[in-house]
C-alpha positions as MATLAB code, in Angstrom:
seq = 'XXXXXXXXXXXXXXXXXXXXXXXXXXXXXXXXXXXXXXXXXXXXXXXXXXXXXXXXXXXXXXXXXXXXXXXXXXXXXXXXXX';
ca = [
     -35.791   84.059   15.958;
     -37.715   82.872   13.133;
     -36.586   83.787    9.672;
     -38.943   86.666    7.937;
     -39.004   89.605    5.846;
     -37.034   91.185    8.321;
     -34.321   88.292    8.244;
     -34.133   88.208    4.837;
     -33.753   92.092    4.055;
     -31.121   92.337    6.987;
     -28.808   89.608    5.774;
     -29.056   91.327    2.266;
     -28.132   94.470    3.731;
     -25.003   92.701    5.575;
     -24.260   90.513    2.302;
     -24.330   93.142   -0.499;
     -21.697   95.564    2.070;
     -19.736   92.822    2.780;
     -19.349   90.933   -0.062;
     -20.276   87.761    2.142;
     -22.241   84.594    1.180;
     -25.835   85.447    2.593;
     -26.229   81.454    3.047;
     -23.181   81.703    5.183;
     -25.369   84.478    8.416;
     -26.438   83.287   11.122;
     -27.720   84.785   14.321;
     -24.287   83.816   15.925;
     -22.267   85.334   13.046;
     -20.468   87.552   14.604;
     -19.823   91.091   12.665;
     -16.300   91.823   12.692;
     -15.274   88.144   13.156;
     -16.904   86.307   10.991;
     -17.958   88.181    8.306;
     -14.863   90.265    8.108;
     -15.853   93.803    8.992;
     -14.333   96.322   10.566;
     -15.937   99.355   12.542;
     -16.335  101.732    9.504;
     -18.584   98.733    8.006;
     -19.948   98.475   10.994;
     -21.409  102.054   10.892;
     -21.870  101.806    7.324;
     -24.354   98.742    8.190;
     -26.595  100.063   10.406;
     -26.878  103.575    8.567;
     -28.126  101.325    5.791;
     -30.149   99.739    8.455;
     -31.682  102.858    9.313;
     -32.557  104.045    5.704;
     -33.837  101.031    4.442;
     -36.168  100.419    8.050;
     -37.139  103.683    8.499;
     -35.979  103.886   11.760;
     -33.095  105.613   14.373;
     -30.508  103.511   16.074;
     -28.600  105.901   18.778;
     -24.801  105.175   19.220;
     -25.303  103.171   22.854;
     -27.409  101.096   20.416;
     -25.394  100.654   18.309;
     -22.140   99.229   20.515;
     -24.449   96.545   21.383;
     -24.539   94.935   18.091;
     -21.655   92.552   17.871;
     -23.586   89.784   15.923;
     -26.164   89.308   13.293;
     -28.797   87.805   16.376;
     -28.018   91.064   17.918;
     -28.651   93.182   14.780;
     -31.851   91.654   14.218;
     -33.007   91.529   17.792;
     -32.684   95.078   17.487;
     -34.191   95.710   14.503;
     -37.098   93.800   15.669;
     -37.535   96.267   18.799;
     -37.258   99.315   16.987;
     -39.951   98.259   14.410;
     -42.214   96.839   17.260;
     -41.874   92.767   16.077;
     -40.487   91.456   19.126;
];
């Protein structure tokens, strides 16, 4: 996926929570894994996700997102960019 607004905001989002080097995301970071969260930051993420897009991501949504790619994938569907 190219990099765009979208991209950019996302990694911010997942940067500024985590305390992880932005540089450092990639599509294949994975969330827990690599950038050292745990499932609390994980919900913490994508309710900050959902403010900040304007959007609703249910809970079967949200147990798909294991990586940044995935994040953004579905970030992309929900605002109608993919």
């Amino acid at each position: 996926m190219p990099e765009n607004l979208h991209t950019d905001r996302l990694k911010t989002i997942f940067s500024e929570h985590l305390a992880y080097d932005k540089s450092l995301i990639s599509e294949d970071s994975a969330i827990i894994g690599d950038m050292g969260a745990d499932s609390l930051d994980c919900v913490e993420i994508l309710m900050s996700v959902e403010c900040e897009f304007n959007i609703t991501i249910t809970d079967d949504e949200a147990e798909t997102v294991k990586t940044f790619g995935a994040a953004l994938k579905l970030l992309g569907t929900k605002t109608g960019e993919v």
